[in-house]
C-alpha positions as CSV (number, residue, x, y, z in Angstrom):
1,X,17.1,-33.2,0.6
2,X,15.7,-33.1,-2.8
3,X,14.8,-29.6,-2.4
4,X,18.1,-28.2,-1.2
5,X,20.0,-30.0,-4.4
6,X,17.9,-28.2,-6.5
7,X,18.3,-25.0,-5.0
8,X,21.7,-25.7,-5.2
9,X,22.0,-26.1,-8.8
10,X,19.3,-23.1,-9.5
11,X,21.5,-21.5,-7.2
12,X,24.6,-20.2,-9.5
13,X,22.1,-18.9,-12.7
14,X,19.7,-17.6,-10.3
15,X,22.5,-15.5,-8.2
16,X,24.2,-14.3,-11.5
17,X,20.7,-12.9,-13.0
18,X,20.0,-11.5,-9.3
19,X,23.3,-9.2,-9.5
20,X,22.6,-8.6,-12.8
21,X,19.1,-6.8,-11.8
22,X,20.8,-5.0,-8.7
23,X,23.6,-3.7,-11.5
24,X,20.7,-2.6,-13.6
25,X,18.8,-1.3,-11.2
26,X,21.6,0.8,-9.5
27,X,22.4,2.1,-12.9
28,X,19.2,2.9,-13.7
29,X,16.3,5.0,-13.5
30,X,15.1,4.5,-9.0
31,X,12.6,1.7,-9.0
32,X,9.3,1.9,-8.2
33,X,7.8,0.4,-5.0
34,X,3.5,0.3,-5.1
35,X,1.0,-1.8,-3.2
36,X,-0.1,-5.1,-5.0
37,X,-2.4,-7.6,-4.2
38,X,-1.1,-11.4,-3.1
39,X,-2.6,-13.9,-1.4
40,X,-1.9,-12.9,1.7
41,X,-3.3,-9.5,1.0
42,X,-1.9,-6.3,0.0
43,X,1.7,-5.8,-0.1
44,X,4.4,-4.3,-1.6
45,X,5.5,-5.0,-4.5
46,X,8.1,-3.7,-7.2
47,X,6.7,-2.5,-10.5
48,X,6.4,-5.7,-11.8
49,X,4.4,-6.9,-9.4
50,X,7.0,-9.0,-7.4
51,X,6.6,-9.2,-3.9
52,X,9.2,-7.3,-1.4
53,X,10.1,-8.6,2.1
54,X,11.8,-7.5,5.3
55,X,14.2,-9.7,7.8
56,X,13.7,-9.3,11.3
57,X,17.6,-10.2,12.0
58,X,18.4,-6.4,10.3
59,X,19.5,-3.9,12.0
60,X,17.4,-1.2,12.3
61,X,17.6,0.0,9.0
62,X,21.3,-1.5,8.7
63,X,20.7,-4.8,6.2
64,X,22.7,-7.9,7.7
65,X,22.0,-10.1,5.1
66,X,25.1,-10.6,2.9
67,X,27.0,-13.3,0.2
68,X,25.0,-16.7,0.6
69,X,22.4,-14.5,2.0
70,X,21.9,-12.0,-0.2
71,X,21.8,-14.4,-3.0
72,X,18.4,-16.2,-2.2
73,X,17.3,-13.2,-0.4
74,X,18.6,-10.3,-3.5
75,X,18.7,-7.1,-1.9
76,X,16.1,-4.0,-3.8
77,X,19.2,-1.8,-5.0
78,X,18.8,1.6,-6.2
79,X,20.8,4.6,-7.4
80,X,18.8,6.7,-5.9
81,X,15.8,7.6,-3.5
82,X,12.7,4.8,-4.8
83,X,9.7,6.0,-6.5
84,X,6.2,5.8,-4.5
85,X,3.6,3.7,-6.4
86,X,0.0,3.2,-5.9
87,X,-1.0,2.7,-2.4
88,X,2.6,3.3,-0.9
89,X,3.4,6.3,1.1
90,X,6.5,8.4,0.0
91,X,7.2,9.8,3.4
92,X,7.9,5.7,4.4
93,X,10.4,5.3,1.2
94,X,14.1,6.0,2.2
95,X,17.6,4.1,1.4
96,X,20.3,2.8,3.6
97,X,24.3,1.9,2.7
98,X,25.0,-1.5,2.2
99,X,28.6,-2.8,3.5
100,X,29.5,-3.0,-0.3
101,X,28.1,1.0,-0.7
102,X,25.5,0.0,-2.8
103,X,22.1,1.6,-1.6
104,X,19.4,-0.7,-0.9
105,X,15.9,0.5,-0.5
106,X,14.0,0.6,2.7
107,X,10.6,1.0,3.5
108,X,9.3,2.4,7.6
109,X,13.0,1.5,8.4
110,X,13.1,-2.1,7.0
111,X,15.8,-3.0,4.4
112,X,13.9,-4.1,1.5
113,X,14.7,-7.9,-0.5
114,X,13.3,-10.0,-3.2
115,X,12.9,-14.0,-2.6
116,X,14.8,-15.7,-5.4
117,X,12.2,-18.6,-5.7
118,X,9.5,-16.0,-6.6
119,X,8.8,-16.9,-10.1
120,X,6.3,-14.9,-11.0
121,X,4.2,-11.7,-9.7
122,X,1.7,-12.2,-6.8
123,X,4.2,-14.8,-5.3
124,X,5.2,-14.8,-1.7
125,X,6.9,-18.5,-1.2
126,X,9.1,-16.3,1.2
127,X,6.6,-15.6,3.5
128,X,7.8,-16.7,7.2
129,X,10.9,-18.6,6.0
130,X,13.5,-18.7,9.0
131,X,16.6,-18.2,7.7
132,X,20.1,-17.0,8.2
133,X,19.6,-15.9,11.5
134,X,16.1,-14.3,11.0
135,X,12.6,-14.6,9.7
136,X,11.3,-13.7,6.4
137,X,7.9,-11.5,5.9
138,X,6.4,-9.2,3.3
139,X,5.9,-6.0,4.3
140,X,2.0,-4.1,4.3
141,X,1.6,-0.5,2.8
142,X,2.0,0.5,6.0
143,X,5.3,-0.6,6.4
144,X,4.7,-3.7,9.0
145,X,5.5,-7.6,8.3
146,X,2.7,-9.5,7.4
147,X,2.4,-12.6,9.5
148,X,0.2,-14.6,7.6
149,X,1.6,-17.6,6.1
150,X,1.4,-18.0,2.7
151,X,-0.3,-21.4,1.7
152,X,2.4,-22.3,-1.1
153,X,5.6,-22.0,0.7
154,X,3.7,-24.9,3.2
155,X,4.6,-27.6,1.0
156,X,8.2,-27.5,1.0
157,X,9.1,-27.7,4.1
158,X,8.3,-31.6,4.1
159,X,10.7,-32.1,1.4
160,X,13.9,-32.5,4.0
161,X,14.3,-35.3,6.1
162,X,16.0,-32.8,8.5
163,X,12.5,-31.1,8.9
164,X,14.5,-27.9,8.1
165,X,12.8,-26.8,4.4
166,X,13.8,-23.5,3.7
167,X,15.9,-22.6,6.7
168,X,18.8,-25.0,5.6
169,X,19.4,-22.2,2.9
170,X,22.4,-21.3,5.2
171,X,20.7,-20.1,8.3
């Protein structure tokens, strides 16, 4: 229970900066998607080193994951087609239309998000959440979940009485 309060209260300044970066990045120059290394390997990350995820309950490359969703899981928003960094192929990069015609970025098909309780870069406390309908991986250069788990996100999931850690995020 503990940890859901305080995801609840981190909730409302967490969602507001969240939009924020998706305002900035659509208005922006596209971002930049590269290879970085985690602890679960090589990934992709944005250009701040941030790890990127996909949800196995999209669509193809149609994103399903929307309001509460989309604020613990914040979309990769772009105004235009993403930049390839180190170690990512640009062939893989493309966008998809969001529901609210914003354009997200995808990678090999897979709508790409951030995971709000990534702090810092290198994280992946994301990695094989179940939630809102789906599961929750990072995605390898070549453009396939990683189904590793990541030793950090372990933890929290003994936090709730319920046994339900992060997939009482609205799942």
């Amino acid at each position: 229970m503990r940890l859901t309060y305080r995801l609840a209260a981190a909730a409302v300044p967490c969602a507001l900066a969240a939009v924020l970066a998706g305002v900035v990045l659509a208005a922006g120059a596209p971002p930049v998607v590269k290879a970085g290394s985690t602890g679960l390997g090589k990934v992709l990350v944005d250009s701040r080193g941030h790890a990127l995820y996909l949800f196995e309950h999209d669509k193809g490359t149609k994103s399903t994951c929307y309001g509460k969703c989309a604020t613990f899981w914040p979309p990769l928003l772009t105004s235009a087609k993403a930049t390839a960094g180190s170690g990512v192929k640009a062939t893989l990069l493309g966008t998809t239309r969001r529901s609210d015609g914003k354009l997200q970025v995808t990678y090999h098909g897979h709508p790409l998000y951030y995971f709000l309780q990534d702090k810092k870069a290198g994280q992946t406390a994301g990695q094989n959440v179940d939630a809102f309908g789906g599961e929750w991986y990072v995605v390898s250069p070549a453009g396939l979940k990683v189904e590793k788990k990541a030793a950090a996100a372990a933890p929290a999931t003994t936090t709730s009485p319920s046994g339900g850690g992060y997939g009482n995020y609205g799942g």
